[in-house]
Steps between C-alpha positions, in 0.01 A plus 500: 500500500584583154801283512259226584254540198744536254660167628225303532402625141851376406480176698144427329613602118810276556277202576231562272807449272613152659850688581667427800704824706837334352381496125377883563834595658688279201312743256607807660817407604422531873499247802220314596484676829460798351206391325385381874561839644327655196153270541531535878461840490849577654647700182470658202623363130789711408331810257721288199337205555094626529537499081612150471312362787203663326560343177536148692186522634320648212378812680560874465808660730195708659288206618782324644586858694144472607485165590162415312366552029355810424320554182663503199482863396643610870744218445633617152547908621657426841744228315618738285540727789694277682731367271605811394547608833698109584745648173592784644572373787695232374710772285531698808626207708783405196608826502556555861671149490726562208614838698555274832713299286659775381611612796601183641721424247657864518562446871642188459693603242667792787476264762747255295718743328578677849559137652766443208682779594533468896583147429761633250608783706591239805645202260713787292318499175424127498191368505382085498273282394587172600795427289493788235687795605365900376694798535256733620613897538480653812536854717829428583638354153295772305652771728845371447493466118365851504821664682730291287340608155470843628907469565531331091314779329742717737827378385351468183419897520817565677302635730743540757307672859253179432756246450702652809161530773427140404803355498583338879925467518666188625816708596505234825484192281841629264671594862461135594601393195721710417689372865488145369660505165821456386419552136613830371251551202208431784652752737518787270137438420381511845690778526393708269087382631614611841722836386208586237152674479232390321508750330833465357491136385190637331716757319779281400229200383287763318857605280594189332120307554159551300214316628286340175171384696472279796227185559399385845567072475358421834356579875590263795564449851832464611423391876572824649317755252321553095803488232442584156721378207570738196657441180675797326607575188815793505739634228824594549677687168343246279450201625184375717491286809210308711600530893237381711481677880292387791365741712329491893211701592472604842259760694654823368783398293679201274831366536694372170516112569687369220632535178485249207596510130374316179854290400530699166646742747778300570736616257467910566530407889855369389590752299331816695567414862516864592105553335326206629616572856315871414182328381527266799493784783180573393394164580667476817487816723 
């Protein structure tokens, strides 16, 4: 019943006014039919709207709640009543939107960032977007570059029990090669990484080799596991050489995938033949 008077009293202000439901609704920035349902008596005006709407039709918020004037004195005292009130609620409403917000842009925010990374984690720390290509880190890649710069600071430490529980041997890989070789200064090499500890490589390596520092270049996947690239400065008596090692991560361990050099290294290889094989066991075992 109330809906009714106060829509009727709407209905009648509007066309005291010459305004039809569309102009109304263009004023407010609703629909027509919402003016309809309004004057009809099937629903309220939003509580945001009863200010303006009042305004409109040049009565107070409290006559249009009550569907008929009221003297001026009542008018003035419930107006202020009510509009304070219509603030407040209006501040409350903001701030319970700006927290929604809030919230929904934190959760998308997880939602996305945990997408990334299972997409990452099952494309190998690649991620797409149409034709632009991200590296994205993943478990996997993160867990890998962790073992191998746990085995750097290692070497770099000579930290030998680390270097040796970390280290996986390819003693099976030099057998087979070491079967299919002919070259003499390949077979002693094998040799010596199937004959050899850790241990003792370490030893002979740590005698004649300093380690400077160490810088990890880069973290990819090599179709079968995570390999990380490192580039190394050394010093041997005086003089200071780049080599740059790959290494593969793998559940427990890493193996030592290969070995590379800068080229100002070419002229001690030819002159120290003997050392760089030392420095290259390392690498290799």
């Amino acid at each position: 019943m109330k809906n009714q008077k106060m829509g009727e009293f709407i209905a009648n202000l509007r066309k005291e006014k010459e305004m039809t439901q569309k102009t109304l609704a263009e004023k407010l920035y609703v629909t027509d039919r919402a003016v309809s349902k309004w004057e009809r008596g099937l629903n309220y005006p939003d509580i945001t709207l009863l200010e303006k709407l009042s305004e409109i039709l040049e009565i107070s918020v409290n006559e249009l709640l009550n569907g008929e004037k009221i003297n001026d004195l009542t008018r003035e005292k419930a107006d202020d009543v009510l509009k304070t009130g219509i603030k407040a609620y209006k501040k409350q409403t903001e701030k319970k939107l700006h927290k929604k917000i809030g919230l929904g842009i934190g959760i998308f925010l997880i939602l996305s960032t945990i997408f990334l990374v299972v997409v990452s984690e099952l494309n190998y720390g690649e991620v797409s977007l149409g034709i632009i290509k991200f590296t994205f880190p993943n478990i996997s890649m993160h867990a890998t570059r962790k073992k191998t710069d746990k085995f750097m600071k290692a070497l770099k430490e000579q930290d030998y029990e680390t270097l040796e529980k970390i280290v996986s041997p390819q003693k099976g890989t030099y057998k087979m090669l070491l079967k299919n070789t002919s070259n003499e200064e390949s077979r002693k090499l094998y040799q010596e990484l199937i004959e050899k500890s850790y241990h003792e490589l370490l030893e002979e390596f740590y005698e004649e080799v300093e380690i400077i520092n160490y810088k990890r270049e880069m973290v990819y996947y090599n179709g079968n596991n995570y390999a990380v690239s490192y580039n190394i400065k050394i010093k041997i008596e005086n003089e200071e050489l780049i080599i740059l090692p790959t290494l593969i991560g793998h559940q427990e361990n890493i193996t030592l995938s290969s070995f590379g050099w800068k080229d100002t290294c070419n002229d001690f290889i030819n002159k120290n033949p003997e050392t760089w094989n030392t420095i290259k066991k390392i690498f290799m075992y």
